[in-house]
C-alpha positions in Angstrom: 0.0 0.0 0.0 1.1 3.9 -0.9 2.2 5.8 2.7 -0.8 8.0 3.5 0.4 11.7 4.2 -0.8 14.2 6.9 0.8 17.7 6.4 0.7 20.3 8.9 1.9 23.9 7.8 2.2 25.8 11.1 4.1 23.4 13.7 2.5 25.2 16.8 0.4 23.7 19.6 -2.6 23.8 17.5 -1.0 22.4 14.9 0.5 19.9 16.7 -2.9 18.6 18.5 -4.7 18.0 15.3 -1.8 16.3 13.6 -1.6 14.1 16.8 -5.5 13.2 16.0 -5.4 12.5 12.6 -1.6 11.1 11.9 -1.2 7.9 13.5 0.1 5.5 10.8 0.5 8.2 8.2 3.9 9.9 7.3 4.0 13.6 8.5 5.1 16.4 7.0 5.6 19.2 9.4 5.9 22.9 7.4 6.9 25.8 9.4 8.6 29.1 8.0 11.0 28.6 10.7 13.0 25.4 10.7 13.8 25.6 14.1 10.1 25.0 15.4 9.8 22.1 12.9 13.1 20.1 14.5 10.9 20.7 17.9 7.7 19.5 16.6 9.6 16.7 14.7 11.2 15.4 18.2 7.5 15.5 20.2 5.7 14.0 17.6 8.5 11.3 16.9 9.0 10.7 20.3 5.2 9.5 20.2 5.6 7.2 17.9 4.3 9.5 14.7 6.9 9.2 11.8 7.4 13.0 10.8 10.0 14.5 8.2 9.7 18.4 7.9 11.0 21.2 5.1 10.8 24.7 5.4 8.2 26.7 3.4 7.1 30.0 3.4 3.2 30.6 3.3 3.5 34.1 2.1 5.6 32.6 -1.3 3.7 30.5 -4.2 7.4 28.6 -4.9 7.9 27.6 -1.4 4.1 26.4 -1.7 4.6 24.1 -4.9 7.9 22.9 -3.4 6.1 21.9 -0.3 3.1 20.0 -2.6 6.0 18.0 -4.4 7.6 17.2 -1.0 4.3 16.0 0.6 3.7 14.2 -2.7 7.0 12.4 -2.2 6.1 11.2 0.6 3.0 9.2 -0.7 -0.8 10.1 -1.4 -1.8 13.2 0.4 -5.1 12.4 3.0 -4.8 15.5 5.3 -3.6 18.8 4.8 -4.1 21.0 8.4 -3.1 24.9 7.8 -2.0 26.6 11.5 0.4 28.7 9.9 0.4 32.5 9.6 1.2 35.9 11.2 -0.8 38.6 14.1 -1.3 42.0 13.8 1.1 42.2 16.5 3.7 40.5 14.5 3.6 41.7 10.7 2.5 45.0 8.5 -0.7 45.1 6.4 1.7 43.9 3.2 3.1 41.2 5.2 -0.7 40.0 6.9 -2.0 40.1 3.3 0.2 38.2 1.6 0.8 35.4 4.1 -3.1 35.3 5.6 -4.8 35.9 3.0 -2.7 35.5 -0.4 -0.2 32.3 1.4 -3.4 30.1 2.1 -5.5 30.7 -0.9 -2.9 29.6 -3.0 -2.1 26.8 -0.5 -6.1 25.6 -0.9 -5.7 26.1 -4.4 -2.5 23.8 -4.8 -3.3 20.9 -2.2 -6.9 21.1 -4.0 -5.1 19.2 -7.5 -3.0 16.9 -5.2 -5.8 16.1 -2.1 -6.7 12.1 -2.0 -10.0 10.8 -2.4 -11.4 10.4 1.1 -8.8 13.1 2.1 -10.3 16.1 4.0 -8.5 19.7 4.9 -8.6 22.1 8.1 -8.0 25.8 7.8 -7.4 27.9 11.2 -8.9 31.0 10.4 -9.8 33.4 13.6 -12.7 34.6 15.7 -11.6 38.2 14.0 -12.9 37.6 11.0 -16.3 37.7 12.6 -15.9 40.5 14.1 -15.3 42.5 10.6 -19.2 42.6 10.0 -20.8 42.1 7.0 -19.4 42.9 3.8 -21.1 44.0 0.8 -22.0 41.0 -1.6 -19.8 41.7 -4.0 -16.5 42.2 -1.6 -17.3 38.5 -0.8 -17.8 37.2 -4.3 -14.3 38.7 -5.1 -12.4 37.1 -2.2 -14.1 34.0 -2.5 -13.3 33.7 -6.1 -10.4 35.9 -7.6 -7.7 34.1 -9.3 -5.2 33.8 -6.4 -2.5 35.9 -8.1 -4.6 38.5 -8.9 -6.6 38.7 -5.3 -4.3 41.3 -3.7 -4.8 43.8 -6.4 -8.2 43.9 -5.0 -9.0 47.8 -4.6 -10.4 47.3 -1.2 -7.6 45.2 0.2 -4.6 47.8 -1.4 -6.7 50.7 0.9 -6.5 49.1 4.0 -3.8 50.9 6.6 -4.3 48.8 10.0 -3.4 45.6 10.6 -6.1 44.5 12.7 -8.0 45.4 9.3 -6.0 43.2 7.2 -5.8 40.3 9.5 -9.8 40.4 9.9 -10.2 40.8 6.1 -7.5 37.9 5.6 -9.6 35.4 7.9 -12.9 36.2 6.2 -11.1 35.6 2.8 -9.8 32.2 4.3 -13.3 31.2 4.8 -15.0 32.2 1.7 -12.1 30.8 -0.2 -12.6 27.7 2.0 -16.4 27.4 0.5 -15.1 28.2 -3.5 -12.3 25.8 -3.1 -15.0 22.8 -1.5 -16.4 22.6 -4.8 -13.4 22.0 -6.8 -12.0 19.4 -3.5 -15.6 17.6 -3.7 -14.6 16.6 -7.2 -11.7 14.9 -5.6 -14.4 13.2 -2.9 -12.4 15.3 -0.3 -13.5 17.7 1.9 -12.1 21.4 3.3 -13.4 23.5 6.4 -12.2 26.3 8.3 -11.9 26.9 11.9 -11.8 30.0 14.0 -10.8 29.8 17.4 -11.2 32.3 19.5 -8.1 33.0 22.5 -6.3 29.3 22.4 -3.9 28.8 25.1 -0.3 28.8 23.5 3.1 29.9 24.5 2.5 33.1 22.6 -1.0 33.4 24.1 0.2 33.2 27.7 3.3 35.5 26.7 0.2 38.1 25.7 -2.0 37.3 28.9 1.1 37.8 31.0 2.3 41.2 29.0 1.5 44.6 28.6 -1.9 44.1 27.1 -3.1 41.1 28.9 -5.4 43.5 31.9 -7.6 44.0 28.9 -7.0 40.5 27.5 -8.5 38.6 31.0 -11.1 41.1 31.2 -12.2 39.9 27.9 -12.2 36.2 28.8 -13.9 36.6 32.4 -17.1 38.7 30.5 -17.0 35.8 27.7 -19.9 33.0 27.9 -17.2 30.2 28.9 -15.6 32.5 31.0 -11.9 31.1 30.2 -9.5 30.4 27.0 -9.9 27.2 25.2 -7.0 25.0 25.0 -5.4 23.7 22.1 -6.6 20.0 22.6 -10.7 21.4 22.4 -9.4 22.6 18.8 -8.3 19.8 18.2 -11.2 17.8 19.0 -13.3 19.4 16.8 -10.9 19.1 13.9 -10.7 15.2 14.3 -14.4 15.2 14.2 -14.1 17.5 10.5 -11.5 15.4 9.5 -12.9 11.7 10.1 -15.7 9.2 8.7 -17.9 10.7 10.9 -17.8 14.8 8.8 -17.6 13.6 5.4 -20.8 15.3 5.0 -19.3 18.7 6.2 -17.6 21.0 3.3 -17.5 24.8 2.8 -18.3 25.1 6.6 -16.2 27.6 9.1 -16.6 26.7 12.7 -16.2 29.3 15.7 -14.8 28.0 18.6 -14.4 31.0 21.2 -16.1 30.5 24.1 -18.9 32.5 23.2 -16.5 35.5 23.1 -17.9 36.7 19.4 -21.4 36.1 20.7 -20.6 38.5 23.3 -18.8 40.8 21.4 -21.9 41.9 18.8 -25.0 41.3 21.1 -23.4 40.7 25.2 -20.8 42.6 27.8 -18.0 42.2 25.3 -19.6 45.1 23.0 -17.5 47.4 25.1 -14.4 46.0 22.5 -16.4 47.8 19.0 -14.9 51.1 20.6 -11.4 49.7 20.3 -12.1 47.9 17.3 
């Protein structure tokens, strides 16, 4: 029998607890921009018994893309393809957020989309952000959902954005609708794709932001949420399994918000204190 392949762009602890779910007896490819975290990931997941291999590829490039798509395809027929990679608007600029975000994983879809096994099924971690941008007019969404990837940040509403919490909302809600175009092209392939927004995960980075300058503002926000707390990067990974097994193969084109009620909170509860700021 051909090695079944699990690839997981992003080699964080979200990344990591879906792989875990979905990888045993498959080959994993771990993909992270910096090769550092992948060695890390590689040792964990190896030293579970997973057998891992990793390259370096950058999201934000359509070469490193293609030469990650022949590297997975290397490895044997490609069943899972899990996207946890990108950047924050703490991290990046509005070129860098855009092109990575929103330009990166578009292509990615695109790509693993020609390659995907039949049976195979794909997770995209979008971000509770991206629904908090409100609605956009009909034909905003048309374009992101369907604009020929190299053309989609020539878009003349994504050239005038200036903030970055802008273009990193704008990039998730572009990583769903893309999400729903590119299910109809993966169905072909009897594979499926969703999306996933998470709302405040608990990571290194996430503690490092709880435990920092911002993080007053950041536990007032979770303590007024629904749940009350952060999620952890297991619950994410729960639901992903779910996606990604026998049991969702009639799920395609679907994003699924797991915040704790935070967004919930945000439009119609205590959190609509955070529209001022946002």
């Amino acid at each position: 029998m051909k090695k079944q392949v699990a690839v997981i762009l992003g080699a964080g602890s979200i990344g990591q607890a879906i792989i875990r779910r979905v990888g045993a007896g498959k080959h994993i490819v771990i993909a992270d921009y910096n090769v550092q975290n992948s060695l890390a990931a590689a040792k964990i997941l190896g030293d579970a018994g997973f057998e891992c291999s990793q390259i370096k590829t950058d999201l934000g490039l359509k070469e490193s893309i293609l030469e990650l798509v022949e590297f997975a395809q290397s490895k044997g027929e490609v069943m899972n393809v899990v996207n946890a990679a990108g950047v924050s608007p703490s991290q990046a600029s509005v070129e860098h957020i855009l092109q990575v975000d929103l330009y990166g994983t578009s292509v990615l879809l695109e790509e693993f989309g020609k390659v995907i096994a039949e049976g195979g099924s794909g997770i995209v971690i979008s971000s509770q952000s991206g629904h908090r941008l409100g609605s956009l007019p009909q034909e905003q969404s048309d374009l992101l959902a369907t604009t020929p990837v190299d053309e989609l940040l020539q878009l003349p509403f994504l050239t005038e954005i200036t903030d970055t919490l802008k273009a990193y909302q704008y990039s998730k809600r572009c990583n769903v609708l893309r999400v729903m175009y590119e299910a109809t092209r993966w169905g072909k392939r009897g594979a499926t794709i969703n999306s996933i927004s998470p709302g405040i995960i608990i990571t290194p980075l996430a503690n490092d932001e709880l435990h920092g300058p911002r993080g007053e503002g950041y536990r007032k926000m979770l303590q007024a949420s629904p749940a009350g707390r952060a999620g952890t990067p297991d619950e994410v990974g729960d639901l992903a399994e779910f996606l990604m097994s026998s049991r969702g193969r009639f799920i395609s084109g679907a994003d699924f918000l797991i915040d704790g009620g935070t967004t919930a909170s945000y439009w119609y509860g205590d959190l609509q204190y955070l529209k001022q700021t946002h």
